[in-house]
C-alpha positions as CSV (number, residue, x, y, z in Angstrom):
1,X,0.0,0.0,0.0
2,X,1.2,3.8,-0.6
3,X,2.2,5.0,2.6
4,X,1.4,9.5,2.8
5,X,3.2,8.9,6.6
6,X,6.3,10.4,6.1
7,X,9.5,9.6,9.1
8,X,11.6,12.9,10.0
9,X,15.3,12.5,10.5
10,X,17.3,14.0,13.9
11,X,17.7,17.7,13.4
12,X,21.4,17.3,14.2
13,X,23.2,15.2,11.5
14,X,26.2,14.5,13.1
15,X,24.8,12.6,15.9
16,X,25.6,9.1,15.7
17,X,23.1,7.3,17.8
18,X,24.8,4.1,17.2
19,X,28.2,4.8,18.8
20,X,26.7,5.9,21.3
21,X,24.2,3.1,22.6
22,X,27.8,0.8,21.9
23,X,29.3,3.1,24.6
24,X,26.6,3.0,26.9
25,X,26.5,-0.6,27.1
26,X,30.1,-1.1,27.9
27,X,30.5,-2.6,24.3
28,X,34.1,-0.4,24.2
29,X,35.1,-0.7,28.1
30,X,34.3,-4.4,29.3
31,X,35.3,-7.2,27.5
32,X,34.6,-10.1,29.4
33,X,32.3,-9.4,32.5
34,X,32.3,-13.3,33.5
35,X,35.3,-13.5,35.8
36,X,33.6,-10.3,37.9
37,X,30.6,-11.7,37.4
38,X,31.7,-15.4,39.0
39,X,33.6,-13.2,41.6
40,X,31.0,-11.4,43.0
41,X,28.4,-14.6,42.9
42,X,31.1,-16.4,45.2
43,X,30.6,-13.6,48.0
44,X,26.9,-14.9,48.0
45,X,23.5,-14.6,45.7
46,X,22.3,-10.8,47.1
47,X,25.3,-8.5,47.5
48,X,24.7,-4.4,48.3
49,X,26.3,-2.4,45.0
50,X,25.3,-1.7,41.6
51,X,26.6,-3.8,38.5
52,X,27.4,-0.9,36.4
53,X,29.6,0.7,39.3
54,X,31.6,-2.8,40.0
55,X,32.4,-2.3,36.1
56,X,33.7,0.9,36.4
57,X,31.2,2.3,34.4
58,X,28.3,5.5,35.9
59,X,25.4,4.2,37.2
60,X,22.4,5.3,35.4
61,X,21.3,8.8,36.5
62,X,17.7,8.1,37.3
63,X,18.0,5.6,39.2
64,X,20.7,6.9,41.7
65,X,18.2,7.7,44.5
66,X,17.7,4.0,45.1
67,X,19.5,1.7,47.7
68,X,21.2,-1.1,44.9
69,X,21.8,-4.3,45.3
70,X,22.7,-7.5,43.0
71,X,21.2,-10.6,43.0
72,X,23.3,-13.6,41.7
73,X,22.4,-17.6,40.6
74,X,19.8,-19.5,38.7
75,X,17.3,-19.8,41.8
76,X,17.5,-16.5,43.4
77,X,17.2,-14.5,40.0
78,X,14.1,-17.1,39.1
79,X,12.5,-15.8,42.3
80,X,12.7,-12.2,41.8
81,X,11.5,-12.6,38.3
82,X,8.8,-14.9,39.5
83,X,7.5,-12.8,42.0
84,X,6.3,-9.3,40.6
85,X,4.4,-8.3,44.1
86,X,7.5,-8.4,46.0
87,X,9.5,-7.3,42.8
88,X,8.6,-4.8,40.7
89,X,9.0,-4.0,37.1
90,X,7.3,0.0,37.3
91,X,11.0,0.6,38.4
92,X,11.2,0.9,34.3
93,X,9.0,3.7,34.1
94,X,11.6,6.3,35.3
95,X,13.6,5.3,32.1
96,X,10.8,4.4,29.4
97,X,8.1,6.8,30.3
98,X,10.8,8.9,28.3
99,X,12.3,6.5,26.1
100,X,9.8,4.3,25.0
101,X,6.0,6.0,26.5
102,X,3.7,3.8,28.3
103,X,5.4,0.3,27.3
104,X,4.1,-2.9,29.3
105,X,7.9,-3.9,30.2
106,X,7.5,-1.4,32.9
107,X,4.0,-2.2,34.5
108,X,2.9,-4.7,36.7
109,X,-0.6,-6.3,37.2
110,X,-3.6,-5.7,36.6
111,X,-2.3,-3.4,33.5
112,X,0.7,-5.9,32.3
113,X,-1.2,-8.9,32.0
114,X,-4.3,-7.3,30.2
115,X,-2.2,-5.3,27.6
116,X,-0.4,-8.2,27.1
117,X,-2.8,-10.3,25.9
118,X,-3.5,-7.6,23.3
119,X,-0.3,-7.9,22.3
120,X,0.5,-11.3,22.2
121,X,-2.0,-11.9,19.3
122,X,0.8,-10.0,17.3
123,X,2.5,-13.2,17.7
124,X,0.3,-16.2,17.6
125,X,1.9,-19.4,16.2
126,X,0.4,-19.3,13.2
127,X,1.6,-15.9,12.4
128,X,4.9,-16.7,13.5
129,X,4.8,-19.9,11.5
130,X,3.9,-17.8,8.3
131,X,6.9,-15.0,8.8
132,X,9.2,-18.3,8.9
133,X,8.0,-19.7,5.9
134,X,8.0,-17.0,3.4
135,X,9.4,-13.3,5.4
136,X,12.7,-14.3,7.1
137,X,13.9,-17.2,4.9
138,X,13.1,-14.5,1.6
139,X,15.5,-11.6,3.7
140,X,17.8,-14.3,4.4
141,X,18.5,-15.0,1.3
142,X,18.8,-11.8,-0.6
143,X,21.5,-10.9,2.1
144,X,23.4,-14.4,1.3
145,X,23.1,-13.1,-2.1
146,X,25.1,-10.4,-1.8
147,X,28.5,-12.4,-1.0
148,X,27.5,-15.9,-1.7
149,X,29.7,-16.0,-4.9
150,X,32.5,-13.8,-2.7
151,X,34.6,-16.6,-0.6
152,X,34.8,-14.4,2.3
153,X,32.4,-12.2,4.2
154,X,32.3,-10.3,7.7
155,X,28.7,-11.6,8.8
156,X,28.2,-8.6,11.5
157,X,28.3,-6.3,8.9
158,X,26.6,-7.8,6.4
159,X,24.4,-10.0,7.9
160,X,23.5,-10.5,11.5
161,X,23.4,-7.3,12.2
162,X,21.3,-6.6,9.0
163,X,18.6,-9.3,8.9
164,X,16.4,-9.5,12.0
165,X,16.0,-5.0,11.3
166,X,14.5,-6.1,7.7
167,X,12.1,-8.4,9.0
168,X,10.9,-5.6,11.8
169,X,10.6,-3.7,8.5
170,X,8.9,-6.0,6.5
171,X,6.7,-7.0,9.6
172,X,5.8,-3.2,9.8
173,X,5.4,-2.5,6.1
174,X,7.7,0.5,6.5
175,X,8.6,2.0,2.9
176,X,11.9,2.0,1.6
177,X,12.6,5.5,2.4
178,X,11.5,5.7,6.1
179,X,14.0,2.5,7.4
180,X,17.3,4.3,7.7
181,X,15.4,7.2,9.4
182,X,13.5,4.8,11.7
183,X,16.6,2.5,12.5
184,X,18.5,5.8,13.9
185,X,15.9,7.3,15.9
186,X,14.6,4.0,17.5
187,X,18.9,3.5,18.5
188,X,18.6,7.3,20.1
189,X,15.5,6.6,22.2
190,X,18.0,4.2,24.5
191,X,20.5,6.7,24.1
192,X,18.5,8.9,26.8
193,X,20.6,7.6,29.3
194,X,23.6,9.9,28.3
195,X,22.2,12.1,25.3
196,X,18.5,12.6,27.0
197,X,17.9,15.7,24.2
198,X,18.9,13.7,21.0
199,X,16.5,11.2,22.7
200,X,13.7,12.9,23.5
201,X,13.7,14.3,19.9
202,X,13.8,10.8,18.6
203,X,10.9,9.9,21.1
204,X,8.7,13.1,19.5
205,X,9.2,12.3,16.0
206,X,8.6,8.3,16.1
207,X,5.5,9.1,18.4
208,X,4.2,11.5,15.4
209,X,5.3,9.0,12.9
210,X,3.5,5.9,14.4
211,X,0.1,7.7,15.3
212,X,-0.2,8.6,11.7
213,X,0.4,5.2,10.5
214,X,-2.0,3.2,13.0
215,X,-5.0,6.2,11.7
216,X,-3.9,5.8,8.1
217,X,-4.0,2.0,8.5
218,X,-7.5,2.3,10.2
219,X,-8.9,4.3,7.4
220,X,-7.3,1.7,4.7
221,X,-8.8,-1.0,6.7
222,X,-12.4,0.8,6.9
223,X,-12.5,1.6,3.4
224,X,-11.5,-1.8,2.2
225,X,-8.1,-1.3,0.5
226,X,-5.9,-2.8,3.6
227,X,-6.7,-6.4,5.1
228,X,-6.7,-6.0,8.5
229,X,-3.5,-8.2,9.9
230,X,-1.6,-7.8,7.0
231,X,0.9,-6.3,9.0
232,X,2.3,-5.9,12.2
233,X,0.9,-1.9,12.5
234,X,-2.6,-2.7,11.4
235,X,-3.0,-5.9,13.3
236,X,-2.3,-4.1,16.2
237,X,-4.3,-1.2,15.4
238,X,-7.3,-3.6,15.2
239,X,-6.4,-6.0,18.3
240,X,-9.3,-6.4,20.9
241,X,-9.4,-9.2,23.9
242,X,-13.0,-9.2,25.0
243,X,-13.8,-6.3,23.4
244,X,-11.0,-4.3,24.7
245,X,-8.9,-2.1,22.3
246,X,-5.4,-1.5,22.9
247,X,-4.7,1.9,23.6
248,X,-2.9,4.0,20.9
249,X,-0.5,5.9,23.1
250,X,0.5,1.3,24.7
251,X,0.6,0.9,20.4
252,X,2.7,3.3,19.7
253,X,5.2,3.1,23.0
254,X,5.2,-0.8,21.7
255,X,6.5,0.1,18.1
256,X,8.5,2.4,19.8
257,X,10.3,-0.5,21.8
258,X,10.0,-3.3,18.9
259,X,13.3,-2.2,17.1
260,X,15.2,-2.4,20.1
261,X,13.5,-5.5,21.7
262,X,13.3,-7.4,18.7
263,X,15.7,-5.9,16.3
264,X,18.7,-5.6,18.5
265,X,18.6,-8.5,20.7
266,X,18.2,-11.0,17.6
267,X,20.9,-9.9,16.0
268,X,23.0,-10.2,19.2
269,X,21.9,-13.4,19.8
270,X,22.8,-14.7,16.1
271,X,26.3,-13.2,16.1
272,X,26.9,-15.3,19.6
273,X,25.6,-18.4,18.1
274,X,27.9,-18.0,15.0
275,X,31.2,-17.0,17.0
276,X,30.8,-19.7,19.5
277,X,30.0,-22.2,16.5
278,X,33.2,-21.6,14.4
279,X,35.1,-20.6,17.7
280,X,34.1,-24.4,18.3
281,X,34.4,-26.3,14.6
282,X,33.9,-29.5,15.8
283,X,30.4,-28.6,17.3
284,X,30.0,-26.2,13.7
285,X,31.0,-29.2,11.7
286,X,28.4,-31.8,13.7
287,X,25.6,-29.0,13.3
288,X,26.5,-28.6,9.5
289,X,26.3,-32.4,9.3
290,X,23.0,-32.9,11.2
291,X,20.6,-29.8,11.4
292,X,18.4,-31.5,13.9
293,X,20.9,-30.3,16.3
294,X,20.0,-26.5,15.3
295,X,18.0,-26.0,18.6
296,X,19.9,-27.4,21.1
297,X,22.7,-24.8,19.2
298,X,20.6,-22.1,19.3
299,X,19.3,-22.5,23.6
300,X,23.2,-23.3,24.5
301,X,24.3,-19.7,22.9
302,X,21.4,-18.1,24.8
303,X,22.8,-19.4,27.7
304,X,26.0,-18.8,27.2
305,X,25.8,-15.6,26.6
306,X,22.4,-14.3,25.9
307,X,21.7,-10.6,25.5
308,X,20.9,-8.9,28.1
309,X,23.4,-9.1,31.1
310,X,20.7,-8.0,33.7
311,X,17.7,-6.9,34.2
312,X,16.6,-4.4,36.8
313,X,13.5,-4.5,39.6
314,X,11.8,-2.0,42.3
315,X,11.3,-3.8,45.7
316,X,7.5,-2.9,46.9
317,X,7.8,-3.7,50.4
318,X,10.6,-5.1,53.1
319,X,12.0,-8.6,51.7
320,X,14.4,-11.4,53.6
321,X,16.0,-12.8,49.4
322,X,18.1,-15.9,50.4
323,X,18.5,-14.7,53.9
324,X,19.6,-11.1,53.0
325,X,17.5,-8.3,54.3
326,X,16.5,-5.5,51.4
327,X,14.3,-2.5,52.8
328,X,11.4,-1.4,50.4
329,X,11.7,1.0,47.6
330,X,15.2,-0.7,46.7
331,X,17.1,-1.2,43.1
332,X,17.9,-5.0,42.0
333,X,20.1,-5.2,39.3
334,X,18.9,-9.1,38.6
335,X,22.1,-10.8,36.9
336,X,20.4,-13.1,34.5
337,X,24.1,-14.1,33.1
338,X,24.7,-15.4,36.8
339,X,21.9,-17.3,36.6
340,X,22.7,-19.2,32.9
341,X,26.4,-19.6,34.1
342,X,25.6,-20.7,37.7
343,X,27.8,-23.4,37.9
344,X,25.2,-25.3,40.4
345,X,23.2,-25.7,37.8
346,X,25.8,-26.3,34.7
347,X,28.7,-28.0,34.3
348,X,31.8,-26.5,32.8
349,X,29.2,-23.2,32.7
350,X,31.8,-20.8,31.2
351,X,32.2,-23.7,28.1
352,X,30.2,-23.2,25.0
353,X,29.2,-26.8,24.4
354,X,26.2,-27.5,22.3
355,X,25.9,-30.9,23.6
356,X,25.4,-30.5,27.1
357,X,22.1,-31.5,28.8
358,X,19.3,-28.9,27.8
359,X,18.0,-27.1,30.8
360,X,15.9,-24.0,30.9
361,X,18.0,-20.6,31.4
362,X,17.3,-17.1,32.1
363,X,18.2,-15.3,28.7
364,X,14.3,-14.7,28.2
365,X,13.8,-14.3,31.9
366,X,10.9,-15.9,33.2
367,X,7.7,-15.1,34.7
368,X,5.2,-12.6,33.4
369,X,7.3,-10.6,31.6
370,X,9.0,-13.5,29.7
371,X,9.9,-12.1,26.4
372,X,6.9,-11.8,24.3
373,X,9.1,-12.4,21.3
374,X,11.1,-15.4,22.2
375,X,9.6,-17.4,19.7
376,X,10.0,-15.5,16.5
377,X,13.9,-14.8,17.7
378,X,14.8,-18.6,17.9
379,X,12.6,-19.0,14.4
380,X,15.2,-16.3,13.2
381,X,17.9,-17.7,14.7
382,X,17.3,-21.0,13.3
383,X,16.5,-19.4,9.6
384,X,19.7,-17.7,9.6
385,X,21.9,-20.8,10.8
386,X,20.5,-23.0,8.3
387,X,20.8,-20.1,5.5
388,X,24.5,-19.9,5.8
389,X,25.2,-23.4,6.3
390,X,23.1,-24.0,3.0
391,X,25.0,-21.5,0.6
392,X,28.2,-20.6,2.1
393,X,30.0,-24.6,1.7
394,X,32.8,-25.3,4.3
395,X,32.1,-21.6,6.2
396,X,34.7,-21.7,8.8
397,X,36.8,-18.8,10.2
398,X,39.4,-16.3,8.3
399,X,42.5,-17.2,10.0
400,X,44.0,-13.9,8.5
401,X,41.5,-12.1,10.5
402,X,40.9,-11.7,14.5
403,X,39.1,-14.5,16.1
404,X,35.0,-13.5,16.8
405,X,35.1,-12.0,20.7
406,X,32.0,-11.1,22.3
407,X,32.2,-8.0,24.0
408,X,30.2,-5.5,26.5
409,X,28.6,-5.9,29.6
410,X,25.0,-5.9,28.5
411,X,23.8,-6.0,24.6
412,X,26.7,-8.5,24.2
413,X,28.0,-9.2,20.7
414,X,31.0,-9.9,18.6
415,X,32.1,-6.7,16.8
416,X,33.0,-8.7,13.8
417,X,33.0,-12.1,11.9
418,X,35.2,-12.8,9.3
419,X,34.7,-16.3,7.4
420,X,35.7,-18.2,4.4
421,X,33.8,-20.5,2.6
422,X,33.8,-22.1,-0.5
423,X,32.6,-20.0,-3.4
């Protein structure tokens, strides 16, 4: 459909959102949090500090009124995120009422669990199922396309950190000419912990630009020229549970998010599972052999080093956590890495071995606000591992180039992947 909608760029050209967000997460200052991380989760499982400050790094400005504390290990971090009464997620709000709007990460019941209803029929199996079979497996391979024929690639570059924005755009039906534009701002919204003008900018004009989409798509919908659900926008414009609408200002604050929380993360989690495959080629060379072993590939580089280092929660009321005493009103940063390395749990925890036992870890978290999108990322995942393997023949790494390192403290990620492969 022709979209009148148009997205306005950041008044300030120079302003590279993307550095930025790369600085932010420690993706230039921490290399390997795991020995700190291992360290700290010896001295017990609830510790008085703040993760960013053991790092070196400046705590986050809005939050630096709260009494901090870390929680460490598979069952303590399972019962913060499994209890939302005791452990709040509206801690959130003081960061995405500015960054995102009203977004559902940051609520607790009875709004979270009735808005995300609504959104969760963005991503039914059936529509998931459909963007596997014909959306990501089509933007797969037009990316493969561009170096197939090459011998040599550097898959950050050109393809993880590529593919899983297409499909958000392709998922949206964004034009052409918006994608750039929307890519930037949606990376300076999560700048606003540093840059908060840049972001709040960002924030305006994708706020402006989603409203008029979701009443453009409404009025295509109405007059018969749009099916309804044929994309993510106008499904969600049309959503109702029991009658109930979702809001436009939870719509748009979700759009607002999706780039990030979809976008981002995939493509994080992707470049892990490749450098820990062809930082391992026997395990590559078995998965290449035997596909069915694709999933057990995919959940081992979640644990091993999933994409988000830690999440954060708002104590509502006095709490005794594994013995330790935290008064109300208090910041957990809740180390979810802690809890997929916790070496009670996994043997050899720090080893990225696809054949281990499969047991459930915390990149997704767990609880109510398990990630909505979990599904569609492993789908992704799996897409993209079976793409390469399929049309780059003998992919294994340039031994001319450095070896893939994952790198940051949260938002991990190789900053490159250079392969070879048969052309």
């Amino acid at each position: 459909m022709t979209v009148a909608v148009r997205i306005k760029d950041l008044d300030d050209p120079t302003f590279d959102p993307f550095t930025t967000l790369n600085q932010v997460q420690g993706f230039v200052d921490v290399i390997d949090p795991y020995p700190t991380i291992h360290a700290l989760h010896l001295k017990g499982t609830v510790l008085k500090g703040d993760m960013r400050r053991e790092f070196g790094l400046q705590p986050f400005p809005f939050w630096a009124d709260y009494p901090s504390w870390m929680v460490f290990g598979y069952d303590t971090v399972a019962q913060v995120f499994s209890d939302p009464d005791s452990f709040s997620s509206t801690i959130w709000q003081d960061f995405f009422l500015d960054c995102f709007g009203e977004s559902i990460t940051a609520m607790d019941a009875p709004e979270h669990p009735r808005y995300r209803r609504l959104f969760q029929k963005a991503f039914l199996p059936q529509t998931v199922a459909s963007w596997g079979k014909t959306l990501v497996p089509r933007i797969i391979n037009e990316l493969i396309d561009g170096f197939a024929t090459r011998g040599h690639a550097e898959l950050v570059s050109e393809f993880t950190g590529v593919y899983p924005f297409k499909v958000v755009y392709d998922q949206l039906h964004l034009p052409a000419r918006d994608r750039a534009v929307f890519h930037k701002l949606a990376i300076a919204l999560v700048c606003i912990m540093v840059d908060p003008p840049h972001a709040g900018e960002a924030f305006r004009k994708l706020g402006e630009y989603f409203s008029g989409l979701i009443h453009e798509r409404r009025q295509a919908i109405e007059s018969g020229t749009l099916t309804a659900g044929d994309d993510l926008i106008s499904l969600l414009a049309i959503a109702e549970v029991d009658g109930e609408r979702l809001p436009d200002q939870i719509t748009v604050s979700f759009l607002r998010q999706l780039m990030t929380a979809a976008g981002d993360n995939t493509y994080r989690s992707s470049s892990v599972l490749l450098a820990g495959l062809l930082s391992n080629p026997e395990q590559l060379e078995a998965v290449r052999r035997d596909r069915t072993l694709i999933p057990q590939a995919i959940e081992e580089a979640l644990r091993w080093d999933g994409p988000i280092t830690f999440g954060t929660r708002l104590t509502t009321r006095d709490v005794v956590l594994d013995g330790v005493k935290i008064p109300a009103r208090s910041k957990l940063d809740v180390v979810q890495s802690s809890a997929s390395r916790d070496p009670a749990r996994y043997e050899n925890p720090d080893d990225f071995n696809i054949f281990r036992k499969i047991e459930r870890h915390a990149a997704f978290g767990n609880g109510p606000h398990v990630c909505i999108g979990q599904h569609l990322a492993r789908l992704e995942m799996s897409s993209a591992l079976n793409g390469l393997l399929d049309r780059l023949p003998n992919l294994r790494p340039d031994p001319a180039k450095p070896a893939p390192q994952v790198v940051g403290l949260s938002g991990r990620a190789p900053a490159a992947i250079h392969v070879l492969f048969d052309a």
